[in-house]
MIMIRO-639062 format. One record per residue (C-alpha): residue number from 1; residue in one letter; x, y, z. Coordinates in steps of 0.05 Angstrom, whole numbers. Example, Ala and Ser with C-alpha at 12.3 -4.5 7.8 and 13.67 -1.06 7.14 Angstrom:
   num   residu     east    north       up
     1        A      246      -90      156
     2        S      273      -21      143
END
This chain:
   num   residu     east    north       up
     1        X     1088     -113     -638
     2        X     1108     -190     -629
     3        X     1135     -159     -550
     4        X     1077     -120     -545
     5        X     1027     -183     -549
     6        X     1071     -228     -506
     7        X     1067     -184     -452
     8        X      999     -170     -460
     9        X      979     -246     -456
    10        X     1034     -250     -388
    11        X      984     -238     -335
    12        X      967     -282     -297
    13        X      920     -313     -252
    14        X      943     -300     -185
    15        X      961     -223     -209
    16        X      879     -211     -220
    17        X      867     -244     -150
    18        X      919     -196     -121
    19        X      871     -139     -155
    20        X      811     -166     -134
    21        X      838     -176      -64
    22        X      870     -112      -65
    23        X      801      -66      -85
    24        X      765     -115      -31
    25        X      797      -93       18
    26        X      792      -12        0
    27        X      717      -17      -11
    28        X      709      -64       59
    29        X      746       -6       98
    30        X      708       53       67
    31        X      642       21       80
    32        X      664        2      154
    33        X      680       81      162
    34        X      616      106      121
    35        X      582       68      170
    36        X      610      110      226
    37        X      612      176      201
    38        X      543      170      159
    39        X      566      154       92
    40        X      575      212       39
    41        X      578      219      -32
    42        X      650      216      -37
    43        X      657      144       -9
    44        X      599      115      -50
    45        X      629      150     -121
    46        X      708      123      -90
    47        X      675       49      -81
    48        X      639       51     -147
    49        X      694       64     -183
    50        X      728        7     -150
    51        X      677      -43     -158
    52        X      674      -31     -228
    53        X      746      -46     -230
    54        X      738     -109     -199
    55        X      678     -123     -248
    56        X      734     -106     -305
    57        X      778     -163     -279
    58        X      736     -212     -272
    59        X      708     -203     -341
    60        X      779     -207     -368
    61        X      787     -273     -320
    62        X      724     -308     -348
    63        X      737     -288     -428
    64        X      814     -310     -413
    65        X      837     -257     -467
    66        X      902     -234     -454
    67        X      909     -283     -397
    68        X      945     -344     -368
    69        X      945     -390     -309
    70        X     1014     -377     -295
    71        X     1078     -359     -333
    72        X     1087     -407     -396
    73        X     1008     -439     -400
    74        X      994     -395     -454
    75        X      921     -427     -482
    76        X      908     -456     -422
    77        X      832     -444     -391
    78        X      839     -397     -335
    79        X      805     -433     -263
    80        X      749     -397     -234
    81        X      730     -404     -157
    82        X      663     -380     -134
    83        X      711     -328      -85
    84        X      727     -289     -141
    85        X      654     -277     -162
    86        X      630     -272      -91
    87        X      685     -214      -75
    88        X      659     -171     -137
    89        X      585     -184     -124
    90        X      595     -164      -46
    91        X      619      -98      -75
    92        X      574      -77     -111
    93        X      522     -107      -56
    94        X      552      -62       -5
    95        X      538        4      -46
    96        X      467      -14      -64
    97        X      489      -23     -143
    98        X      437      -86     -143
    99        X      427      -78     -228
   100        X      508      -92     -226
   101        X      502     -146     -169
   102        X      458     -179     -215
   103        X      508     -171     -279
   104        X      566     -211     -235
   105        X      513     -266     -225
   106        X      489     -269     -305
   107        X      568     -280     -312
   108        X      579     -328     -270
   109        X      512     -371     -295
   110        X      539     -360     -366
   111        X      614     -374     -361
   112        X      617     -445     -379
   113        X      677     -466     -336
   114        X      646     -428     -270
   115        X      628     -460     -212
   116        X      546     -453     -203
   117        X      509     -417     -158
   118        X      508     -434      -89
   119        X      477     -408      -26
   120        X      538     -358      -12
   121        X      516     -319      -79
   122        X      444     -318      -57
   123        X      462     -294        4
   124        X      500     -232      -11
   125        X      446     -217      -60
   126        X      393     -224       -5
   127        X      437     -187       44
   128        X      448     -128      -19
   129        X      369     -125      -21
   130        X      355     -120       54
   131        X      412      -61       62
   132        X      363      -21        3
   133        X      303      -39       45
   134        X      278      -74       -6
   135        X      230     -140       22
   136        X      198     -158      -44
   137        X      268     -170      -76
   138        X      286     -207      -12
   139        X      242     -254      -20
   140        X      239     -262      -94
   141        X      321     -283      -85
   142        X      307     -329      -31
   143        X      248     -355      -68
   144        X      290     -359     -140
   145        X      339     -402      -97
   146        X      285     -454      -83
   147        X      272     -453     -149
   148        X      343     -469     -178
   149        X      343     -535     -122
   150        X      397     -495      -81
   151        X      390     -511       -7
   152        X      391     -463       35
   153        X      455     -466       91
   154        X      452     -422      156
   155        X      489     -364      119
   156        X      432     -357       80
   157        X      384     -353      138
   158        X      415     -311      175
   159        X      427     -264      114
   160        X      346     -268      109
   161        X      332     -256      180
   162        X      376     -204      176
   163        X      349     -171      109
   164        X      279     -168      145
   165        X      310     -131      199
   166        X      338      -80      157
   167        X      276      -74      113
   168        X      239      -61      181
   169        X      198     -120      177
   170        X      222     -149      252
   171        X      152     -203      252
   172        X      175     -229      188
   173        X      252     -244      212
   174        X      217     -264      276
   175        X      185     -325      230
   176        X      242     -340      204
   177        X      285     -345      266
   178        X      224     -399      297
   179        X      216     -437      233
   180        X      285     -460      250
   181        X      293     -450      324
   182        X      233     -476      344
   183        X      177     -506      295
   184        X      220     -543      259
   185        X      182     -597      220
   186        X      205     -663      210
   187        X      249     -688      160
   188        X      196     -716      119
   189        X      154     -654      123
   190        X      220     -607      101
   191        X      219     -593       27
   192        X      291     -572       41
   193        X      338     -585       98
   194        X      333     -545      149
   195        X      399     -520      184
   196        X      407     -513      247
   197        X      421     -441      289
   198        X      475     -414      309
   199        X      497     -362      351
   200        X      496     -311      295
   201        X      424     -332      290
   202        X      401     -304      356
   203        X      445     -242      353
   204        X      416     -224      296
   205        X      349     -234      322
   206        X      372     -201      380
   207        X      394     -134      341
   208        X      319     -141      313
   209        X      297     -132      374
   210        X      337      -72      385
   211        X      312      -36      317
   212        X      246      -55      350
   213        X      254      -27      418
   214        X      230      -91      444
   215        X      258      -99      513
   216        X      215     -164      537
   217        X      226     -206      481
   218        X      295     -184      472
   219        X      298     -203      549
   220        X      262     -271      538
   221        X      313     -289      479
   222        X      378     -265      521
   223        X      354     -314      577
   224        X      344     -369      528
   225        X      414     -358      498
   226        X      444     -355      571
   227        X      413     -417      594
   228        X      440     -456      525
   229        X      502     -431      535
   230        X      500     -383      472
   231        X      531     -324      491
   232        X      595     -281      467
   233        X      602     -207      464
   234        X      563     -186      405
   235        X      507     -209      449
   236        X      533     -157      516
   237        X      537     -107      462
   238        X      461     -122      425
   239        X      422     -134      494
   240        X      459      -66      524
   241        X      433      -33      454
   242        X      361      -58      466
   243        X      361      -28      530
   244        X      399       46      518
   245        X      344       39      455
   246        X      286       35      512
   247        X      321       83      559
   248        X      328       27      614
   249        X      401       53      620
   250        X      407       21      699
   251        X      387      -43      666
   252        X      442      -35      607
   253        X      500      -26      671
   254        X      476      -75      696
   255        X      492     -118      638
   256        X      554      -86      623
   257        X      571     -101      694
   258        X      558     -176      691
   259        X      576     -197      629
   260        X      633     -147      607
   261        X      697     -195      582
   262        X      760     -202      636
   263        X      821     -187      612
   264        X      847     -250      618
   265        X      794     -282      560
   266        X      810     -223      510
   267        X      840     -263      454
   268        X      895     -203      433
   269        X      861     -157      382
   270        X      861      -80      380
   271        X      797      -64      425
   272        X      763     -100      469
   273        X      704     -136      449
   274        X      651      -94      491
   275        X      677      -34      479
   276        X      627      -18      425
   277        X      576      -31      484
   278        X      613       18      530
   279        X      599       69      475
   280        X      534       59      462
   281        X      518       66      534
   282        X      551      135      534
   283        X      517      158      471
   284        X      454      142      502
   285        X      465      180      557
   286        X      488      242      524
   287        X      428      240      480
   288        X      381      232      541
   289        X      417      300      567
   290        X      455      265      619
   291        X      524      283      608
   292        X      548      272      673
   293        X      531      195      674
   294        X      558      191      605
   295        X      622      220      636
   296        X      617      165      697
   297        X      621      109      649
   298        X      669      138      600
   299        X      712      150      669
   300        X      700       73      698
   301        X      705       37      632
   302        X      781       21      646
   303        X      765       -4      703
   304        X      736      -63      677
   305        X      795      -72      629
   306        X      764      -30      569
   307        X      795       24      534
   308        X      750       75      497
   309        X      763       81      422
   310        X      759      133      377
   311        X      687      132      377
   312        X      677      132      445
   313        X      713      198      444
   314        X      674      209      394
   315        X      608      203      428
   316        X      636      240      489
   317        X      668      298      453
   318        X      613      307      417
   319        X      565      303      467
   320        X      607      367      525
   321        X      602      409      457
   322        X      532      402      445
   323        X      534      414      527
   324        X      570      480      510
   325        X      626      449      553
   326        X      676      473      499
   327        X      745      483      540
   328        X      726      405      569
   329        X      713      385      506
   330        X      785      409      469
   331        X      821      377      527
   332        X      792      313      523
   333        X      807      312      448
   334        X      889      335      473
   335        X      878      279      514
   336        X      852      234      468
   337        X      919      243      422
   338        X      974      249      479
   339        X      951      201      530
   340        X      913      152      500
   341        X      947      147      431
   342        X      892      150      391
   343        X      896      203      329
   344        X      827      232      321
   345        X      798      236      253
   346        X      748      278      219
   347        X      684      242      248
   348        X      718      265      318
   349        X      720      344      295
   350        X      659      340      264
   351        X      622      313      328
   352        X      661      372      355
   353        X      640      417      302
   354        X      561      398      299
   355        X      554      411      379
   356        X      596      473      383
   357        X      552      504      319
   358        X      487      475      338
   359        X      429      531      347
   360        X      374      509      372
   361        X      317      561      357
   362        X      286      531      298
   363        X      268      607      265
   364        X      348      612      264
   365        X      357      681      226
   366        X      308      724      274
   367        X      310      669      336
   368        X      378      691      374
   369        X      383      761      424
   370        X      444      809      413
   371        X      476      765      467
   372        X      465      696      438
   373        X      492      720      372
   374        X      556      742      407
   375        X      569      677      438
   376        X      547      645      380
   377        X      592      684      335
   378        X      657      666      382
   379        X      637      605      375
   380        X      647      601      302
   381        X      714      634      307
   382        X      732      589      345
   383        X      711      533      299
   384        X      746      562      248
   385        X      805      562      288
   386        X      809      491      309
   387        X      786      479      232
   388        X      855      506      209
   389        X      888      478      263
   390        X      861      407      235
   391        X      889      425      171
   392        X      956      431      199
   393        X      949      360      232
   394        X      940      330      165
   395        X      864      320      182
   396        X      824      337      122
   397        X      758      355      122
   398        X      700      323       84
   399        X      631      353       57
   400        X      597      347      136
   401        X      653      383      157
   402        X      652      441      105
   403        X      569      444      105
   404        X      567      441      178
   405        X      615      505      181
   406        X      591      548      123
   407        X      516      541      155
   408        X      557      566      217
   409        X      581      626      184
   410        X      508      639      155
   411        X      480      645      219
   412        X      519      700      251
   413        X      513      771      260
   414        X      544      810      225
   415        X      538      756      167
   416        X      602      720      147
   417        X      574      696       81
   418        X      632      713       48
   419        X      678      680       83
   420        X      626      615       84
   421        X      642      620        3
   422        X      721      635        8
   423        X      716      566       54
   424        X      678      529       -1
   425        X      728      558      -65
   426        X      784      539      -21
   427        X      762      460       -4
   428        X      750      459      -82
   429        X      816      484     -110
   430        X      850      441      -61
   431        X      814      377      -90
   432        X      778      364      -15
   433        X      715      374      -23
   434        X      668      399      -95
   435        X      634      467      -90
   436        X      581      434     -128
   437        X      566      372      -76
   438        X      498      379      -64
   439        X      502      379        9
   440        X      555      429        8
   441        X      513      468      -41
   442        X      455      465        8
   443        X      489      476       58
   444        X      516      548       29
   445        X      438      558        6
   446        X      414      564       78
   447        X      477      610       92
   448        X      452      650       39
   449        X      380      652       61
   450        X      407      670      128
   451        X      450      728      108
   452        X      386      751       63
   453        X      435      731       -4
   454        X      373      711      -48
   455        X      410      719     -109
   456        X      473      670      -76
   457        X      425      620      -58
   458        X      401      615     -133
   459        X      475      609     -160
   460        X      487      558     -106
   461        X      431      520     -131
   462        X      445      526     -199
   463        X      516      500     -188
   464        X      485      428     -168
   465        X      482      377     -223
   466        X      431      340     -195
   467        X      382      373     -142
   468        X      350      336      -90
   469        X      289      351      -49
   470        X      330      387       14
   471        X      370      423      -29
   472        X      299      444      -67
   473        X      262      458       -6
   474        X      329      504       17
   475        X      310      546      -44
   476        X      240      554      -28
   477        X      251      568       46
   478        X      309      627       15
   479        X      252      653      -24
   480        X      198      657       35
   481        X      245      686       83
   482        X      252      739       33
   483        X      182      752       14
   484        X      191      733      -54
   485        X      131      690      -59
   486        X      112      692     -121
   487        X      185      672     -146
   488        X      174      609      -93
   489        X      120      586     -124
   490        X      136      603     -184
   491        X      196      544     -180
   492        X      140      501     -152
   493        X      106      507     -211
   494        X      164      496     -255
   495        X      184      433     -234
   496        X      108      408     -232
   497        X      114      428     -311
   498        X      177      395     -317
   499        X      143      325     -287
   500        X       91      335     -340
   501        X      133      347     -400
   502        X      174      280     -385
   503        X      244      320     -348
   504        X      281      315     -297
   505        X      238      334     -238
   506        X      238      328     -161
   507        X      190      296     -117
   508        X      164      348      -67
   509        X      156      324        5
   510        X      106      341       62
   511        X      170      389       80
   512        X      162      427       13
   513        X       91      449       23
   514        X      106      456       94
   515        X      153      510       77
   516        X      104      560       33
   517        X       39      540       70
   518        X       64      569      138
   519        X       99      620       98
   520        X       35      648       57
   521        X      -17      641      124
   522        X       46      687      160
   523        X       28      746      109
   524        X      -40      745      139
   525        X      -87      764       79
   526        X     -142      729       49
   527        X     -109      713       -9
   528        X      -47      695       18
   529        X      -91      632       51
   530        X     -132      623      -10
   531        X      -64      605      -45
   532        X      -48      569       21
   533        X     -109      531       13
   534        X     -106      521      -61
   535        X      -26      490      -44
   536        X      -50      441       -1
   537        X     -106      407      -46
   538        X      -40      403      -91
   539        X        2      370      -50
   540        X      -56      324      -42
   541        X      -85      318     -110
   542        X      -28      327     -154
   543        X       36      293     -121
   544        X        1      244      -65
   545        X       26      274       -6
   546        X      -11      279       61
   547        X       -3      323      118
   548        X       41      309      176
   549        X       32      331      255
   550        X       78      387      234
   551        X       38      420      171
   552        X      -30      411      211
   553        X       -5      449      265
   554        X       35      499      217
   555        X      -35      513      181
   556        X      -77      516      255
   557        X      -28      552      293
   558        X      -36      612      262
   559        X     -116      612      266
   560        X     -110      591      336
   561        X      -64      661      347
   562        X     -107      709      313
   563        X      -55      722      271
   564        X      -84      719      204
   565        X     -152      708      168
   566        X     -158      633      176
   567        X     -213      609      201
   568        X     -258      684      181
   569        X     -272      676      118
   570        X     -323      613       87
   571        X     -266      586       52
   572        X     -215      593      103
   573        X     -268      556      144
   574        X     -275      499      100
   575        X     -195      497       94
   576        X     -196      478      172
   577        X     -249      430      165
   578        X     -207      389      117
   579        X     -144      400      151
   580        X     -176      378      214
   581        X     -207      300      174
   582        X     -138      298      152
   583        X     -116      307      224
   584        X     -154      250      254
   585        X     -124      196      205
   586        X      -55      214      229
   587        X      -24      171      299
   588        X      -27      229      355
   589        X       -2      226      431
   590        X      -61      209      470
   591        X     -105      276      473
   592        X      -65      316      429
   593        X     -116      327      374
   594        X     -176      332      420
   595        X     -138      396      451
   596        X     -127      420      381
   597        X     -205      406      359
   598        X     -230      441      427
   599        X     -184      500      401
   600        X     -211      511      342
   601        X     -279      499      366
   602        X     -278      551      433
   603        X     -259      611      380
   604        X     -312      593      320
   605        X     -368      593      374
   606        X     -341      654      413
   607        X     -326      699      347
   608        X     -348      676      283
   609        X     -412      636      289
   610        X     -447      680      232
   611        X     -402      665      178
   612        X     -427      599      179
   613        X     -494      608      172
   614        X     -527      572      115
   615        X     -465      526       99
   616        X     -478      469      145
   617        X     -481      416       85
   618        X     -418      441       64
   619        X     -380      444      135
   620        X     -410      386      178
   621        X     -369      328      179
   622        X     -411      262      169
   623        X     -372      232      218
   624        X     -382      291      272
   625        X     -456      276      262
   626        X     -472      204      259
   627        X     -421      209      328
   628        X     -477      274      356
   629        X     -406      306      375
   630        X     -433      373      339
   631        X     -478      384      406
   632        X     -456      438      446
   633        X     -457      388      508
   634        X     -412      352      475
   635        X     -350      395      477
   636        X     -339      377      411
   637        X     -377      424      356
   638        X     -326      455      317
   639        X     -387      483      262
   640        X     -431      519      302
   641        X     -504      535      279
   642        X     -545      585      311
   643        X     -597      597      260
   644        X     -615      625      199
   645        X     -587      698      180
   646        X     -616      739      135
   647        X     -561      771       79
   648        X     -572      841      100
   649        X     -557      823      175
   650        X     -490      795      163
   651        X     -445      860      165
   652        X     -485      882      231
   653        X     -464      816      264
   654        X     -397      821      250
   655        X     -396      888      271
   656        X     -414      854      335
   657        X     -368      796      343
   658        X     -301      839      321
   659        X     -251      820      358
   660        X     -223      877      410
   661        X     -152      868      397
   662        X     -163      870      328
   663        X     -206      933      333
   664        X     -149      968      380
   665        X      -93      943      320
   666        X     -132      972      267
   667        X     -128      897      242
   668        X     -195      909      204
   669        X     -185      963      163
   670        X     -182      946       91
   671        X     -121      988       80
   672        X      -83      952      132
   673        X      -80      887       98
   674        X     -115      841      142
   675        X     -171      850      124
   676        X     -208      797      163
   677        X     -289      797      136
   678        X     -284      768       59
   679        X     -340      781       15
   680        X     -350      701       18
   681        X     -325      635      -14
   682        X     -306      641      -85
   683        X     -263      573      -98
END
């Protein structure tokens, strides 16, 4: 027992700095490559459990039970250096875990032998904040630092410009980078000491500028640096980002061009310093659908001395898939290992992956001819086939790579839905990748609703712990494309009943109503838009959500087409009217909505003036008449009035408006179920 206790009181100091080092370091690399490759659920739960490690230590460290300052001080009070909080707090900063963040600081303000709090603390704090998005806590940190008489250095400053950046807030950090660039008050007049700017000042602003799309000030600034003297290669690599951002790609080569770094001033170092401009340049391109440019840089960066990296193979891989240049795109990756000496890793194959398997046709399961779903199918095998051939490299996959392939295997003809599941049971027995991730399990939910696998989709969905909104709105879209309704809304309703009794529930999005409106207004019955109607005032009334171009058009496209009986009954009329107020608060391109409005208006004076005879208090909009744009020389009356109508004339009239196509379908026929002429409003 007596050997037991002396070991346990042997560690030391520098042995918990080792740690803390040691689970730095991991958690600093994971977040550099969850940057990359668009950080996933296995890398946040990995660095979580590693930060809490490191919170573990430094407990131990600040008690000093069980520890020593080195061998033989037994009793002696362990020294605490503001590194060893900072390192723990920047963990848990990087992952967003600000309720932990704020634990390491209540330690370090209530260990008696720590050093206080200085502006390094507050600035990883503010820097935690502005990664969330989160500008009220921004400022409330740099405000509580006033507070506690701690004096703000240029680390902290640039942590705030930067936090307003990220928060999207580019006028606030704009502020901030004058107050101490250019009205700086004088020293009498400063409350605190202001610091002065350095270059990691302006490229941050800079890189504001670029989140901004802001060419001419970014422009302005880059001249100002150029003429001071204050420029590196972070600011090549911002300014060429500002302009591939705008699409001025001539103006980004020509940057490249004049300020790329020689060889000769490359202090050592893996990569050169603008290569991550070089890459940017190419991924512009490639987006813009010019891969051949993108291929003209990639081809003259060594000339200027700079040697693409794996993401620039990335970028270019990626982007002769999505071209369908497969064959191009396999030897460049061949290349990319033999020649260049760079091992490609899973971000590489899934780039590869996502633009060999990308379909574009939104409707995917009814979208593709017998052709296209031969290609595509090849395709697939011959994802699969690299996908095994990954395997074999010691490449393992992760859960973009296995979602990306089983909605692959969803989509083709005959299904493969089977084999999408024998992938996922495989990845999980193997310890790669859960069955129940919820992106995997979405991504087998669409593969389901593809292969018409209702009853999959549900178990899929069931198998998540936690459900989020895609994963929810998966289910609904697996129900519509089914027909099953009633079972969609149905869950709706569920989860609305789930909010009220105090549950676990999930916030609906614009996408979730979305989903059943256009699906209900497809079936092309009265009542199918009655419920269509009746969703939307719930989406409105009941969970705060607003429309969205998308849903506006979703609900008037189908009116527009004739497709349904929107817009042909009272209170599918009144449904549009509301849809189209909502419309006009929403940001359209310049004469988008007026085309929309003229629509709408051309077929309710050409077909169905009658039915809205009588309701003119109910369908003029106030607005529409204190503007006189419901005058017919206006162009602009969507509610036309022609005059009182007698009851008993009503069927007569629409007798005479009925639609020829609809007569020559059959379209009006009770029986048929579209029936178009409703008995009138009953909401």
């Amino acid at each position: 027992m007596t050997d037991h206790l002396s070991n346990f009181t042997s560690l030391t100091r520098s042995i918990c700095i080792k740690a803390l080092n040691a689970l730095n370091g991991l958690m600093r690399n994971r977040n550099k490559k969850s940057n990359i490759a668009l950080e996933i659920n296995g890398s946040v739960l990995e660095s979580r459990q590693q930060a809490n490690a490191a919170f573990r230590i430094l407990q131990r460290m600040c008690s000093g039970i069980g520890m020593q300052e080195r061998k033989g001080d037994a009793g002696v009070q362990i020294a605490l250096d503001e590194r060893d909080f900072a390192m723990v707090l920047n963990g848990f900063a990087n992952i967003g875990e600000m309720n932990m963040a704020h634990r390491v600081v209540a330690l370090q303000q209530r260990t008696r032998h720590a050093p206080p709090l200085s502006p390094v603390i507050y600035s990883i704090m503010i820097k935690g904040y502005g990664r969330l998005g989160d500008v009220d806590s921004v400022e409330k940190v740099f405000e509580q630092a006033k507070r506690n008489h701690v004096n703000a250095d240029i680390v902290m400053w640039n942590s705030l410009i930067d936090a307003y950046i990220n928060c999207d807030h580019v006028p606030k950090a704009f502020d901030a980078f004058e107050m101490i660039t250019k009205t700086r008050p004088s020293l009498e007049e400063q409350d605190f000491p202001l610091p002065m700017a350095n270059l990691r000042t302006y490229n941050t602003m800079l890189k504001g500028f670029v989140k901004s799309e802001n060419m001419e000030r970014a422009l302005t600034l880059s001249k100002e640096m150029n003429q001071s003297g204050m420029w590196d290669a972070v600011t090549t690599n911002t300014l060429v980002g500002v302009a591939v951002a705008t699409k001025k790609f001539e103006m980004a080569e020509s940057i490249l061009e004049r300020y790329t770094v020689s060889k000769q001033h490359i202090n050592g170092g893996s990569w050169h310093p603008n290569v991550e401009a070089y890459t940017e340049l190419i991924r512009g391109y490639a987006k813009d659908g010019q891969l051949n440019k993108a291929m003209e840089i990639f081809k003259g960066m060594k000339e200027h001395g700079v040697h693409p990296n794996e993401y620039t193979y990335t970028c270019i891989i990626g982007a002769m898939a999505k071209a369908k240049k497969i064959k191009q795109a396999t030897k460049l990756l061949l290349y990319m290992s033999e020649v260049d000496g760079i091992k490609p890793g899973i971000v590489t194959y899934n780039a590869l992956f996502t633009g060999m398997l990308e379909c574009e046709n939104e409707q995917k399961k009814v979208g593709m001819s017998s052709d296209q779903y031969l290609a595509y199918n090849e395709a697939v095998s011959e994802a699969m086939k690299m996908y095994q051939e990954m395997l074999h490299l010691g490449i393992y996959p992760n859960e973009i790579t296995i979602s990306t392939l089983v909605e692959a295997l969803g989509l083709c003809q005959p299904s493969r839905i089977e084999q999408a599941k024998d992938l996922i049971e495989n990845a999980h027995s193997n310890d790669i990748v859960s069955k129940n991730n919820a992106r995997v399990a979405t991504s087998l939910i669409c593969a389901c609703a593809n292969s018409s696998d209702l009853e999959g989709a549900l178990v899929a969905y069931r198998a998540i712990q936690h459900p989020d909104v895609v994963a929810f709105n998966a289910l609904l879209k697996a129900c519509c494309w089914e027909k099953k309704f009633k079972m969609a809304i149905e869950i709706l309703n569920d989860n609305l009943k789930s909010r009220q009794d105090g549950a676990r529930f999930i916030s609906p999005d614009v996408a979730t109503y979305t989903i059943l409106i256009s699906s209900l207004l497809a079936v092309s019955t009265v009542d199918a838009s009655k419920a269509a109607y009746k969703l939307y005032k719930e989406m409105k009334s009941v969970w705060g959500i607003y429309p969205d171009i998308g849903l506006i058009d979703a609900i008037l496209t189908p009116m527009v087409r004739g497709r349904n009986a929107l817009g042909l009954h009272e209170i599918d009329a009144y449904f549009v009217r509301k849809v189209l107020q909502d419309a006009r608060k929403l940001r359209w391109p310049i004469g988008y909505l007026e085309r929309r409005e003229k629509t709408v208006n051309s077929i309710f004076k050409k077909q169905f003036s009658e039915l809205w005879q009588g309701t003119e208090d109910m369908m003029e909009d106030p607005l529409f008449k204190r503007k006189n744009w419901n005058k017919i020389d206006s162009g602009f009356r969507l509610w036309l009035n022609t005059g009182a109508t007698a009851p008993n004339e009503k069927v007569e009239q629409r007798r005479q408006v009925e639609d020829p196509l609809f007569k020559k379908k059959n379209w009006n026929k009770i029986e048929s179920g579209f029936r178009l002429w409703g008995s009138g409003p009953s909401e």
